[in-house]
C-alpha positions in Angstrom: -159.5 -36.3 -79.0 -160.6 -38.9 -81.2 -161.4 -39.3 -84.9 -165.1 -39.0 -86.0 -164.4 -40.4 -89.2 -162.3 -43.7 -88.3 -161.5 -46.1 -86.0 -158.0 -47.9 -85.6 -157.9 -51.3 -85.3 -155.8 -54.9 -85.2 -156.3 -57.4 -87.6 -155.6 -60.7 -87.1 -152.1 -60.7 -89.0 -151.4 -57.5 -86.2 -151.6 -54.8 -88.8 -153.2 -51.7 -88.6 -156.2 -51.2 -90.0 -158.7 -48.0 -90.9 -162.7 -48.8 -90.2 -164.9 -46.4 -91.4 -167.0 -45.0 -88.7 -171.1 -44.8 -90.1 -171.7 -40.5 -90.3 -175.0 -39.8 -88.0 -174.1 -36.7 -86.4 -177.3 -36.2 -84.0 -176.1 -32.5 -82.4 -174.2 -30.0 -83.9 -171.1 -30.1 -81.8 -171.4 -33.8 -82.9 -171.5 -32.4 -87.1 -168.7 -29.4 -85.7 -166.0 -32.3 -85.1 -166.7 -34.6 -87.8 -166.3 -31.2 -90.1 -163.3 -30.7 -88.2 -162.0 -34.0 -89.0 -163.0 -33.6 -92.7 -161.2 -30.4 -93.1 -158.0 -31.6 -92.0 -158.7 -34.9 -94.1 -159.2 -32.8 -96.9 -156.5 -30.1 -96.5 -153.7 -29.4 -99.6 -151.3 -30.7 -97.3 -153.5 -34.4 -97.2 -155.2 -34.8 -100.4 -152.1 -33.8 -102.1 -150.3 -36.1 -99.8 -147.4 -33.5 -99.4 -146.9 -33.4 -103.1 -146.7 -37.3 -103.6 -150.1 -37.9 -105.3 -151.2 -37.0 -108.7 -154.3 -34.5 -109.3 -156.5 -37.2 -110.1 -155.7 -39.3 -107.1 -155.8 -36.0 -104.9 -159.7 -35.3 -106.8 -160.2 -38.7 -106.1 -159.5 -38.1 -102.6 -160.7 -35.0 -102.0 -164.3 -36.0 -103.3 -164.4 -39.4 -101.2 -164.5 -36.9 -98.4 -166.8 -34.2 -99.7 -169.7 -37.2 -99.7 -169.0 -37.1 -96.1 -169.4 -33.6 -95.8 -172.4 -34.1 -97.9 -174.2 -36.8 -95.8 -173.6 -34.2 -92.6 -175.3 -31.3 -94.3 -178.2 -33.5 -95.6 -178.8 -34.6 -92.0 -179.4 -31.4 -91.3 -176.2 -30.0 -90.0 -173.8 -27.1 -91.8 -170.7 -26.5 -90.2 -170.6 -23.8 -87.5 -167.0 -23.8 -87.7 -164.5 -22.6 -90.3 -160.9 -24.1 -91.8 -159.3 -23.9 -95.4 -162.2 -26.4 -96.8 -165.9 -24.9 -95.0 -165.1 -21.1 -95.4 -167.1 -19.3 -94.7 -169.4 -20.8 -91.8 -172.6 -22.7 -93.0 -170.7 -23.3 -96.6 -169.9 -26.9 -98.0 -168.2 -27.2 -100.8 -170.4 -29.0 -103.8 -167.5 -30.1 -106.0 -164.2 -30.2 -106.6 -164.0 -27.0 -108.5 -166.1 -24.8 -106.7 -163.8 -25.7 -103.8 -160.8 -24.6 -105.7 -162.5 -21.8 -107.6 -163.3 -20.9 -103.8 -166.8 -19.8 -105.2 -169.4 -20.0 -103.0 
């Protein structure tokens, strides 16, 4: 499977580097995986970095993906699928405290 939310690519100094792919989901299965993607991006385990990155960098993080999220559901889409971050189904997250608040 493949990421909706990045490409991997070689630079010319043969490093790996992260290109942002542009978020224009045009079906729903198509929203589905980039929501997918987005809720393992924005998991405890990855925002928090496994306990490595402070709260503000882990906000910071957190909310760099929720404008993702964002730009799906103003296209049109909600997710139709749940994980940790859209729970229940057709719910996205507005901030960073209503996520943690897990208020709806």
């Amino acid at each position: 499977m493949t990421d909706t939310i990045y490409d991997i690519n070689i630079n010319s100094n043969g490093k790996y580097e992260c290109i942002e792919k542009p978020i224009i989901p045009k079906t729903q299965a198509e929203a589905d995986a980039i929501y997918y993607d987005l809720g393992m991006y924005m998991s405890d385990e990855a925002i928090f970095q496994d306990g490595e990155a402070s709260l503000t960098g882990a906000i910071h993080t957190f909310m760099f993906y929720l404008r993702k999220a964002k730009r799906v559901k103003t296209l049109g889409f909600l997710p139709t699928i749940e994980c940790d971050v859209f729970y229940p189904k057709y719910y996205v997250p507005t901030s960073w405290k209503q996520y943690r608040e897990g208020k709806n």
